[in-house]
C-alpha positions in Angstrom: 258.8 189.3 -8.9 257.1 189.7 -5.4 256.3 187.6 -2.7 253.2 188.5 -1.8 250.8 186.1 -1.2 248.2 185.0 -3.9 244.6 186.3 -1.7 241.7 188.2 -2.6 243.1 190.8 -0.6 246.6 190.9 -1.8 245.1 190.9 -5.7 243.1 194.0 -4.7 246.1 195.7 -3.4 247.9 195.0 -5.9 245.1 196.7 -8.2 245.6 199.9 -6.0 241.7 199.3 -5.0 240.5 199.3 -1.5 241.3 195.3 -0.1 239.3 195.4 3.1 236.3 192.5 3.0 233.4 195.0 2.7 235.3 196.8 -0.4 236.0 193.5 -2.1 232.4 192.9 -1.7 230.9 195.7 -2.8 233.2 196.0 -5.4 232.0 192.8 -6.6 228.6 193.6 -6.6 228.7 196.6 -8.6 231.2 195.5 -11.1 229.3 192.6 -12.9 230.3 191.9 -16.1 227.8 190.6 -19.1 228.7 186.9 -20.5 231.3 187.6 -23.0 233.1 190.5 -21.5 236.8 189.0 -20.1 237.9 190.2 -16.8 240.6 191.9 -18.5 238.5 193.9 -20.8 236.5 195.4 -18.0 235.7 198.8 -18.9 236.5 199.9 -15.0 240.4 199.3 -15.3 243.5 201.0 -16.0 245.8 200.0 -18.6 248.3 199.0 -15.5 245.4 197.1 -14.1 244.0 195.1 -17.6 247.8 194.3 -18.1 248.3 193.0 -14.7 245.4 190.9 -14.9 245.8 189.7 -18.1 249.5 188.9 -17.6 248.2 186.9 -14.7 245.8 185.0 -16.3 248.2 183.9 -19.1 250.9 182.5 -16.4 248.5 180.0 -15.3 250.6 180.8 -12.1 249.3 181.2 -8.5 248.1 184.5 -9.2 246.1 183.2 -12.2 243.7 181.0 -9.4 242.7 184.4 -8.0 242.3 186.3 -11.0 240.0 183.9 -12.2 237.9 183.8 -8.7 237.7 187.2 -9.4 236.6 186.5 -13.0 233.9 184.2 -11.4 232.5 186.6 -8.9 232.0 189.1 -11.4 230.4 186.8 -14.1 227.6 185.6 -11.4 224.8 188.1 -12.6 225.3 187.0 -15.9 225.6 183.0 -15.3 222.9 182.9 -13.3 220.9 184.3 -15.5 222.1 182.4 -18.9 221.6 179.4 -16.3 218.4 180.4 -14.5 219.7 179.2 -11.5 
């Protein structure tokens, strides 16, 4: 178990990605994901990576808050345009 701290940043190291603020961002914005598509079934990940996440998200532990700010973030394309907001 580690002690890293649950962040943004920490998740993307964790994810062996690129954790400075302008990666995170751009990762974002290039990574959207369509309605019905979990985080965890992202066509972009590694089986070490969709594990991780998923694992994560079934906890409901402190990693599971970021995970799913992640999730958010890359559901935005597709919310706002189900919600046409």
């Amino acid at each position: 178990m580690t002690s890293t701290t649950p962040r943004m940043t920490n998740l993307f190291l964790q994810l062996g990605l690129d954790a400075s603020e302008q990666a995170i961002a751009d990762f974002i914005i290039t990574h959207q994901l369509p309605a019905d598509t979990y985080i965890s079934d992202a066509p972009y990940w590694d089986e070490g990576q969709r594990q991780f996440l998923a694992e994560q998200l079934k906890s409901d532990g402190a990693w599971a808050i970021i995970v799913d700010q992640l999730n958010e973030s890359l559901h935005e394309d597709a919310v706002k345009k189900i919600t046409g907001l």
